[in-house]
C-alpha positions as semicolon CSV with decimal commas, in nm:
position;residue;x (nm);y (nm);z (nm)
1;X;9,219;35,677;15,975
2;X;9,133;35,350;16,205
3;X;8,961;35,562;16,491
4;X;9,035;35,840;16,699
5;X;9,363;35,835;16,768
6;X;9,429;35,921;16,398
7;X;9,281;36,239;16,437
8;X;9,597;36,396;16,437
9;X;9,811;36,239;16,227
10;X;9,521;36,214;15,949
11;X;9,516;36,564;15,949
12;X;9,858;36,625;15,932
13;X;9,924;36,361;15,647
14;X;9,588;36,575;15,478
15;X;9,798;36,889;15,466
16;X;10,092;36,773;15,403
17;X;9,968;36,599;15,083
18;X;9,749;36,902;15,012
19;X;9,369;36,794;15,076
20;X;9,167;37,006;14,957
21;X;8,921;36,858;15,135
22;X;8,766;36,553;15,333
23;X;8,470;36,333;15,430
24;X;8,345;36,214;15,723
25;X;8,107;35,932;15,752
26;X;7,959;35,814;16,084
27;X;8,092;35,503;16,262
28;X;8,077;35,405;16,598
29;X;8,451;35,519;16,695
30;X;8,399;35,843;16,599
31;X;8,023;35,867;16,720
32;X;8,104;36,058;17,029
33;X;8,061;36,427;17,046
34;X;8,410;36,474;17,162
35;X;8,573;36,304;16,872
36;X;8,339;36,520;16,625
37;X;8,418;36,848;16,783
38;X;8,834;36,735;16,771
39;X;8,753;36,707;16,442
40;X;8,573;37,011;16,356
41;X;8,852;37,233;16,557
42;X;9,096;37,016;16,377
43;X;8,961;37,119;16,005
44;X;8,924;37,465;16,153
45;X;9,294;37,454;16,214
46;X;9,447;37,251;15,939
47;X;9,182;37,517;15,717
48;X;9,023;37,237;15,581
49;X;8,632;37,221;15,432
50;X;8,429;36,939;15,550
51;X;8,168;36,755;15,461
52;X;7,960;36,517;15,736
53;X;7,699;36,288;15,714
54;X;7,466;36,461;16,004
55;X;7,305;36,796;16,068
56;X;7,450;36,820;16,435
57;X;7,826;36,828;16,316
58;X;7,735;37,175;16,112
59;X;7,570;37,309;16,406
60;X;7,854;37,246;16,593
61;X;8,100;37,441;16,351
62;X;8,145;37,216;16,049
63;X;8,110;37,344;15,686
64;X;7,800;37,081;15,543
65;X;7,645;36,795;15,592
66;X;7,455;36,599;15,327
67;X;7,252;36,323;15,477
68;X;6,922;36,118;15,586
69;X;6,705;36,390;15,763
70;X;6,730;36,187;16,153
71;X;6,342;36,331;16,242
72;X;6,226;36,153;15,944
73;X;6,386;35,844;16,014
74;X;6,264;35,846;16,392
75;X;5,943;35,870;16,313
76;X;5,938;35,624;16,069
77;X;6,153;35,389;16,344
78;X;5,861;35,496;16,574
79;X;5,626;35,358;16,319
80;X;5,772;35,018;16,295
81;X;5,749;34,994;16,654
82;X;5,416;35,071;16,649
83;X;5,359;34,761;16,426
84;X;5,556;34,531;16,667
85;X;5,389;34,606;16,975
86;X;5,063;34,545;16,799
87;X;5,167;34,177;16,741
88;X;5,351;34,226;16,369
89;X;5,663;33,993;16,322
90;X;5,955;34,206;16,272
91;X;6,119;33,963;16,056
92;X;5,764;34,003;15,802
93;X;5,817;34,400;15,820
94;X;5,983;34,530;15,502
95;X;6,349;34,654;15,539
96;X;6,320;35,061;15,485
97;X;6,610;35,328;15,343
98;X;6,621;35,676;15,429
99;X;6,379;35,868;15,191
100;X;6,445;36,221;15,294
101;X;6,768;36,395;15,294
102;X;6,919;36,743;15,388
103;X;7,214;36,941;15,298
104;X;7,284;37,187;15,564
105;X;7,513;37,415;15,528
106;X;7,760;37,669;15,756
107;X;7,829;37,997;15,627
108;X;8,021;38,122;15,935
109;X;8,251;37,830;15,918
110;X;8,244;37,891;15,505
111;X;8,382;38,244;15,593
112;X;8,654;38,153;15,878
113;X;8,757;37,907;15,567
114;X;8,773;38,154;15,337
115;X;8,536;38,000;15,103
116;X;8,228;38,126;14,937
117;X;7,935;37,910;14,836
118;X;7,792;37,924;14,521
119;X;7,483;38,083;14,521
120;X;7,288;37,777;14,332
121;X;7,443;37,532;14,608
122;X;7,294;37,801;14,877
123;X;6,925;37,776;14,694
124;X;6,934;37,387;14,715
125;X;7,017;37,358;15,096
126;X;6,728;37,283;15,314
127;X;6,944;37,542;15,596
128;X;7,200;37,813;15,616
129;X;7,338;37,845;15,951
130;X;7,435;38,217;15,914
C-alpha cells in the first residue's frame, strides 16, 4: 500500500490472498485519525487482526499495539529541550531510542474477531482494554 487510497484495495487483495493478518507502522500518509479509523473499520470488516505501532489505534477499536510508550518519549523530548534552552548545542546532545515500550491490547475487538488471547500474552500486556 503507497498511502491512503490503497486502503481498499489492500484489504481486498489481503482477503483475497487469505491474510491472516497485518501490520501497520506509522508514516506520515497514514498519520491522520481518519485514515487510522478507515483502517480499523476496514479490519473490522475484512475480519482481520491487527497489530499497530501506537496505543491510540487500540483505543480506537484495533486489536494491539506493540510500541515506544509516547509519555515516556515526551518527557524525555521535554528533557532535551530543557538542555537547549539552557545554552546546550543540540548537535553535542546524544541521539536517544525509545527505552520503554507497551503492548496494549483489545479484548472487545479480540471478541468481535473471534479470537481469544492466550492467557500468557494477556499477563505480559501493560493494558487490557476490556
Amino acid at each position: 500500500m503507497r498511502g491512503p487510497d490503497d486502503l481498499e484495495g489492500a484489504f481486498a487483495a489481503a482477503t483475497r490472498n487469505r491474510a491472516e493478518a497485518f501490520v501497520v507502522l506509522d508514516c506520515a500518509p497514514l498519520n491522520v485519525r481518519r485514515v487510522f479509523q478507515r483502517i480499523i473499520d476496514l479490519a473490522a470488516l475484512h475480519r482481520l487482526p491487527g497489530i499497530y505501532l501506537l496505543r491510540s489505534r487500540v483505543e480506537a477499536g484495533g486489536l494491539m499495539a506493540y510500541g515506544p510508550n509516547l509519555r515516556e518519549q515526551s518527557r524525555r523530548a521535554a528533557a532535551l529541550v530543557d538542555k537547549i534552552l539552557r545554552g546546550a548545542k543540540p548537535a553535542d546532545l546524544p541521539v536517544e531510542q525509545p527505552m520503554t515500550f507497551e503492548l496494549v491490547i483489545n479484548l472487545k475487538t479480540a471478541e468481535a474477531l473471534g479470537l481469544t488471547i492466550p492467557p500468557h500474552i494477556l499477563f505480559q500486556a501493560d493494558e487490557v482494554i476490556k
